[in-house]
N, C-alpha and C positions, 0 to 999 in steps of 0.2 A: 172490638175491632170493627173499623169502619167496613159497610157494605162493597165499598170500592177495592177492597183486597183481598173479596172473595170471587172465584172463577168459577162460571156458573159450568153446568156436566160437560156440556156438549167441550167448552175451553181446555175441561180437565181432562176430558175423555182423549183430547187430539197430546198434550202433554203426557201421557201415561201410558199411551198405547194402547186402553183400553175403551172398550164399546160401553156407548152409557146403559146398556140392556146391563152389559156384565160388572158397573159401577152400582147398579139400581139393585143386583144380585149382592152384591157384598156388604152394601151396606142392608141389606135386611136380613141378610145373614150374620152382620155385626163385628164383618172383618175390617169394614172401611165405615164407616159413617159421614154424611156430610156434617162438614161444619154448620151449616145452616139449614133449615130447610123454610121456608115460608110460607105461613100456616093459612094464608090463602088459598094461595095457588098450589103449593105440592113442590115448587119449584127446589133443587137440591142445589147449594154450593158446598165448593171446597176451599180447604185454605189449601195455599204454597205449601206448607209444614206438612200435608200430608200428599208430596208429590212422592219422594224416596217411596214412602210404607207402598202408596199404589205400585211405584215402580216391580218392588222388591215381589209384590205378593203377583203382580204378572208373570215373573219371571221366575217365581217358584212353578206357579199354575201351568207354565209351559215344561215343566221337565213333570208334568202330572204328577204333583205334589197331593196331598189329599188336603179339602180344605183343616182336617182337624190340628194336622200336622204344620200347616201355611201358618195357621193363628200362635201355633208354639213355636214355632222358628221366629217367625215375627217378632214377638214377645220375646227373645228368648238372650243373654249378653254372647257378644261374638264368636266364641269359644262354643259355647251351647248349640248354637245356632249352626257353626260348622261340623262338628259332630252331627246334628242330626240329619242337614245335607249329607256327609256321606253316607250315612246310612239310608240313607234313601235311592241313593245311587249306587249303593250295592246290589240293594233290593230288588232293582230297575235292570242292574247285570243277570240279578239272577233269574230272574223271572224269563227275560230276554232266551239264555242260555236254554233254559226248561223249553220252553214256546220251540226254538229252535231245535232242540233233540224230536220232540212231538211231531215236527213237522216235518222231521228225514222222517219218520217213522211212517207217516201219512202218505209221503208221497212215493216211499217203498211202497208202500200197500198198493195205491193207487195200481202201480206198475205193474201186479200181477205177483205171485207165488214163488214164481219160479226163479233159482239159485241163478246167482248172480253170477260173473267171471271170476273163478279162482285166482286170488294173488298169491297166498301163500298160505298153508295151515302149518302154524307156530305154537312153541309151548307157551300157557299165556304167560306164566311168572318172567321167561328170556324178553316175550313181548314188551310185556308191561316195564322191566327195570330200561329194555333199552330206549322207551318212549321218553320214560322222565327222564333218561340222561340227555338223548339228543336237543331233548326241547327247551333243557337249558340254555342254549344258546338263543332264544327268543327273549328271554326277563325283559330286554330293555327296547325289544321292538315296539317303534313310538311312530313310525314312519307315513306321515299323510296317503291314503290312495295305495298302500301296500300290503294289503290283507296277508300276502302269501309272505311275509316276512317274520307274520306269526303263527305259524303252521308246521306240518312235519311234510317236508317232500319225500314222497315215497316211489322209490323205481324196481320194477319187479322185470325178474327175467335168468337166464341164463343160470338156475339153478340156485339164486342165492336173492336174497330183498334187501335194497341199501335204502336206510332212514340217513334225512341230512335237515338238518336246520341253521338259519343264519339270518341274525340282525343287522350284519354288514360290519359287524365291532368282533364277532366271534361269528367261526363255522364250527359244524361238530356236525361228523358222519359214523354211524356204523354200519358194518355189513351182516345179516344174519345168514343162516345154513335153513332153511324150515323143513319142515319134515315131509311136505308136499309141496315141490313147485308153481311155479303161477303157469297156470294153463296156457298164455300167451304174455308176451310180455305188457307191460300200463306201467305209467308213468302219472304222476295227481298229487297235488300238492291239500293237504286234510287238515281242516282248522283242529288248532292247537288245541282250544278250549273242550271243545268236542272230544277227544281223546284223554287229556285230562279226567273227563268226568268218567269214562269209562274205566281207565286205568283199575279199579280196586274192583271191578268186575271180573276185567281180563287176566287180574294178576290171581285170581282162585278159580280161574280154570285149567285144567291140565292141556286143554286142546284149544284151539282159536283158528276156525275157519276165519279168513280174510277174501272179502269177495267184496268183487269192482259190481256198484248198482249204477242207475241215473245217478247222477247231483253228489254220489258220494261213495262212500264204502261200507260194506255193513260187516260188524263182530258177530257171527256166530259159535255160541259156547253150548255145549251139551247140556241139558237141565235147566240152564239161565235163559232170560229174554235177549234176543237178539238185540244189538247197540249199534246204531248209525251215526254217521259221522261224514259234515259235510266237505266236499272239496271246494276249496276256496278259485275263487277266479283269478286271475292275472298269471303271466311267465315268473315261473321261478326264477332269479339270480341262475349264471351257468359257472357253477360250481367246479364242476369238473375241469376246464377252464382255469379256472384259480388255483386247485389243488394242481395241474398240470404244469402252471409258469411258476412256480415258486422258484428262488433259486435253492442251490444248494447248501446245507446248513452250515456257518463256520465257526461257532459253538454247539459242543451237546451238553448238556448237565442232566446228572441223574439224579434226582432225592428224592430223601423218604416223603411221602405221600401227607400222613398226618403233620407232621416236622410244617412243612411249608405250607398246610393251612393253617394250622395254630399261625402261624407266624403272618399270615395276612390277615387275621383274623383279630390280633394283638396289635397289628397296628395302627396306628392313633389317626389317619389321614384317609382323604378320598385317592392320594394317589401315592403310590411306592415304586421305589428305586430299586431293580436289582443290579448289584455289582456281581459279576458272574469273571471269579479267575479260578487258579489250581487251585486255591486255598478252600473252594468252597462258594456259597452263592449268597452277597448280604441282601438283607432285604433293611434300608433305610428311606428316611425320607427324603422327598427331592431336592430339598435346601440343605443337607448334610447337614443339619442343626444337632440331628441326633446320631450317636454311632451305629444306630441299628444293632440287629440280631445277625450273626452267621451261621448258615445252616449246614450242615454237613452235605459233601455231592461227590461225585464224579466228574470231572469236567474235561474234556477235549478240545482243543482249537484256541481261540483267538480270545482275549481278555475283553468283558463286554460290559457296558452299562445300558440300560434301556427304562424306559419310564412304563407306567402299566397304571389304569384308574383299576383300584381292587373289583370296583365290583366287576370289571370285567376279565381280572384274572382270577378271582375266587371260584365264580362257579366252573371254569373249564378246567381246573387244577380238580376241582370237587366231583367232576363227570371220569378222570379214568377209573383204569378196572387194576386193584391190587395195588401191593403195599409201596412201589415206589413210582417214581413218575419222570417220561422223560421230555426236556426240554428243548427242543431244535432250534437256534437263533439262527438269524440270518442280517443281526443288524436291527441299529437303533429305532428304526423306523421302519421294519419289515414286519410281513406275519409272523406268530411265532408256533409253530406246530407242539402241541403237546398230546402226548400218548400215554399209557403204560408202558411202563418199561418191560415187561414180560407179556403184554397183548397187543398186536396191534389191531384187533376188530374194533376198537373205538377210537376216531382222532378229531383233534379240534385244533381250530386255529384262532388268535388273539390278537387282536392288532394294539400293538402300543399306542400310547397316548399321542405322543408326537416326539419326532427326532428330537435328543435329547443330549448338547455336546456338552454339556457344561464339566469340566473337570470331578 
């Protein structure tokens, strides 16, 4: 190849986005090599054909890739190479997460000894099943600049602690009873992930001190290490608000619990149809291609069709408590409340896909 269609560092360095210190690093580390170098002067070129590889191994190096790992991905066919990305970006969650726990811990310390504000002492197992049901309603919080829409909002007072989460596609609140009230009332919305990790702590303790600190909440358990857990910044969503203006429902349906997960769970599509009359509640798909399954129910009011993406009706069908489950419509296009049919200390709300008139 002619001299003229190589581009000496400084040309390649402004194409690549890289510093020629950190081009003169790679290639004597044997990630990058010049095309040329001349054996006079020292002088490095590159060719065009290796703009991509620079590109790629930047933009590995900027997500703090390691170089060993840079030179196998590089090397590596597409499929390989994206496997090992996500593993590294797991890696990079998790680390993150640890870093973060370490450093409620730290800045508890900082703050002195002394017990925090009482929110609420709870049995941990009630704790713990109602964190992971509430916080089901986050799966698909995606939402730019919205920390607190994956989180558990927590509001203490008047004898009782209400958990509420919501993606804006599903709400889901419960109310607990704790066996100590909260010494004043607080209000704080508690990164998800953070509770998460403690969950299998709090659920094999019998007791769970919950006490409001700086920056967050700390888990105290009898015999275990105390577990902090930060409060996420921004206004929560007003919930209460929402749960207030619904209208009133003009279908109920009642069904068994397993019944209508198997049956979302069997079927074949990102989105399903329920047809909701006396006969019972179908669950087909939206193009009526197929005749669907019928579930056995209870049903009252008005003959209903409504659209629902599964993954948004599965988990909040999968969060009541006990063997049947109840359904409150309000319309094609409205929220749809679901409960236990025998509890209401857990409820969530679903919003269907989109108004749905089609025959």
């Amino acid at each position: 190849m002619p001299n003229s269609e190589l581009m000496p560092i400084g040309v390649f360095a402004r194409r690549t986005g890289l510093t020629s210190s950190a081009l003169r690093f790679y290639a004597d580390s044997g990630l990058l090599p010049p095309a040329e170098v001349d054996p006079v002067t020292g002088y490095r070129s590159y060719d065009a054909d290796q703009l991509e590889r620079a590109i790629a191994l930047r933009r590995l190096r900027e997500i703090a890739m390691p170089l060993a790992a840079v030179e196998t991905v590089l090397d590596a066919g597409p499929d390989e190479a994206a496997r090992l990305l996500d593993e590294h970006v797991a890696r990079i969650e998790e680390d993150a997460a640890a870093a973060r726990r370490k450093a409620a811990v730290i800045r508890s310390a900082l703050g002195g000894s002394a017990p925090g504000l009482l929110i609420a002492a709870l049995k941990g197992p009630v704790l713990a099943d109602a964190v992971d049901q509430v916080l089901t309603a986050t799966a698909t919080a995606r939402e730019p600049g919205a920390a607190v829409l994956t989180g558990l909002h927590i509001e203490a007072g008047d004898g009782a602690i209400a958990l509420t989460a919501t993606d804006r596609y599903r709400l889901s609140t419960r109310t607990l009873v704790p066996v100590r009230p909260a010494e004043r009332a607080w209000a704080g919305t508690v990164d998800g992930d953070d509770l998460r990790a403690a969950a299998a702590e709090v659920r094999r303790s019998a007791l769970v001190r919950v006490e409001a600190v700086p920056y967050g909440i700390r888990l105290r358990m009898p015999g275990r290490e105390d577990r902090h857990c930060r409060v996420l910044p921004g206004e929560f969503p007003d919930h209460r608000l929402m749960l207030a203006s619904l209208d009133e429902a003009t279908t109920r349906a009642t069904i068994p619990k397993d019944l209508l997960l198997r049956g979302l769970e069997e079927h074949p599509g990102e989105r399903v149809a329920l047809h909701v009359t006396a006969r019972g509640v179908n669950l087909r798909s939206p193009d009526d291609e197929h005749p669907g399954i019928t579930l056995p129910a209870t049903v009252t009011g008005e003959d209903l069709r409504i659209l629902f993406g599964t993954t948004t009706l599965h988990p909040a069908v999968s969060m009541a408590i006990g063997p049947d489950v109840m359904l409150d419509l309000r319309g094609c296009d409205r929220p749809v409340t679901i409960r236990s049919a025998d509890r209401g200390d857990l409820t969530t709300l679903a919003m269907p896909v989109a108004p749905d008139h089609s025959s």
